[in-house]
N, C-alpha and C positions, 0 to 999 in steps of 0.2 A: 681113767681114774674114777672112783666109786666114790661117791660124795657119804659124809659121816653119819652115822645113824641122826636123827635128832634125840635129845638125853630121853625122853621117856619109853623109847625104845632101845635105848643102853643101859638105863641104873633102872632098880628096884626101886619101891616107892621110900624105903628105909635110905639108900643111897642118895638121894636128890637133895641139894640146897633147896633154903628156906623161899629160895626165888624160885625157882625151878619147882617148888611145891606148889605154894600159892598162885604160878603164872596154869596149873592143873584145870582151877575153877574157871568155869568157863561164863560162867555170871549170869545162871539161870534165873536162881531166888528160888529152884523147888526145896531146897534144902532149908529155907528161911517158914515154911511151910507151918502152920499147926498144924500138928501129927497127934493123932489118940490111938493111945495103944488099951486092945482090949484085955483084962487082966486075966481075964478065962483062958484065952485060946492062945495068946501075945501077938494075936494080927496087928498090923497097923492100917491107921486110914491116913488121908492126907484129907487138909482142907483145905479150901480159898481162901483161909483166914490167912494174915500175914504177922509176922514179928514184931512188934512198936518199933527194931530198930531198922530193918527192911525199908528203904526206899521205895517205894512203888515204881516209880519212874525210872531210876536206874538197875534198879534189881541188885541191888550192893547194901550192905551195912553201911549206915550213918557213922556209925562209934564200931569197926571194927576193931581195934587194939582194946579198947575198952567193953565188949560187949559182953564177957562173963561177968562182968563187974554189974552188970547191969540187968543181966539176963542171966537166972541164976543155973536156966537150964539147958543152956545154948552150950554143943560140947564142940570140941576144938578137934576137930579132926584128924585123926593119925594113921597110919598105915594099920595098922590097929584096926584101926575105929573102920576104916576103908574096906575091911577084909569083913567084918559083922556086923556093921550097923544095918538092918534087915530094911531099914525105911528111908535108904540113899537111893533117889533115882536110878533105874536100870543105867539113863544115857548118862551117867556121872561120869566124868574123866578118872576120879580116884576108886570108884566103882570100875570100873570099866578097865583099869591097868590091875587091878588089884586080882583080877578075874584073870588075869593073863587075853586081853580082849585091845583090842586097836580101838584110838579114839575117832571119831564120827569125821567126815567131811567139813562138818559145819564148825568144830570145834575151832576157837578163832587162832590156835597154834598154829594150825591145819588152812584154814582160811587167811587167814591174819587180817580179820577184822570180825571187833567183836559186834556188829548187827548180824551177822550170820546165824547167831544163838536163835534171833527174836523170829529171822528169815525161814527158820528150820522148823518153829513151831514149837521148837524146846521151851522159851524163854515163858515165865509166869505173867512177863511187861503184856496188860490188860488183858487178865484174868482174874484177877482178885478181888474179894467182895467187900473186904475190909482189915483194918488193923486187929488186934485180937484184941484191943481196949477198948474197943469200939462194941463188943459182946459181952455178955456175960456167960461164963464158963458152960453152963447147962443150954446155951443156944447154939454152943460148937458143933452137935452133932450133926444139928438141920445143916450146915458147909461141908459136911464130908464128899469131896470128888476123887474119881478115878481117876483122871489124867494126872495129878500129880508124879502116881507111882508108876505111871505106864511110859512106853514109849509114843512119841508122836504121832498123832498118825500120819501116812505120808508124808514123811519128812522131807523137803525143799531142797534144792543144789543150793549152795550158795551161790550169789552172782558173782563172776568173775573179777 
């Protein structure tokens, strides 16, 4: 007997419950990221700067039901949003399905535990130089790093 696909290798990202979406994120915090986009070119950078509502520690929104309310530019991600947003992680799960692409080992569906993100090298959990309230806008650009938008290097097994 063949055991059942798991859903993200059965439904489209359009098909999935609201559970079944949100269990996608795998609770990096690159996405929690300050991102400058250049108006010239439309590159994006990433910085080490983080969100005010970004956790440092857990790598999760404080107020996520609440965080547009709060955040006026924090956009809510949809399959949409998953197939063009230019400045999602490569190793994104909704990246990464949205590309017709399998999600990573470490991914904690995959693992089923979520330190595997931190263990992989994925996770932002100390890397971060500070809140974005903590800067004044014209000092964002001395934080712009590569690794946000890259893949890790040598990414880690999970431990068993």
């Amino acid at each position: 007997m063949t055991e059942a696909l798991p859903f993200w290798e059965q439904k489209s990202l359009e098909e999935m419950s609201y559970s079944e979406w949100e269990s996608l994120c795998d609770g990096c915090g690159r996405c929690c990221l300050v991102k400058l986009e250049d108006e010239d070119t439309g590159a994006y950078y990433a910085t080490d700067l983080y969100c005010r509502l970004l956790n440092p520690q857990t790598c999760r929104c404080s107020n996520y039901s609440g965080r547009q309310e709060h955040v006026s530019d924090c956009v809510k991600l949809t399959p949409h949003e998953a197939r063009t947003l230019k400045w999602l992680p490569p190793s994104c799960a909704y990246r990464l399905l949205a590309e017709g692409k399998p999600l990573e080992d470490w991914h904690p569906l995959i693992s089923g535990r979520a330190e595997s993100v931190e263990e992989a090298g994925v996770s932002v959990k100390g890397r971060l130089f500070a809140s974005e309230t903590e800067l004044s806008f014209d000092q964002f650009p001395e934080r712009i790093k590569k690794w946000p938008l890259a893949w890790p290097k040598k990414p880690k097994k999970p431990k068993s």
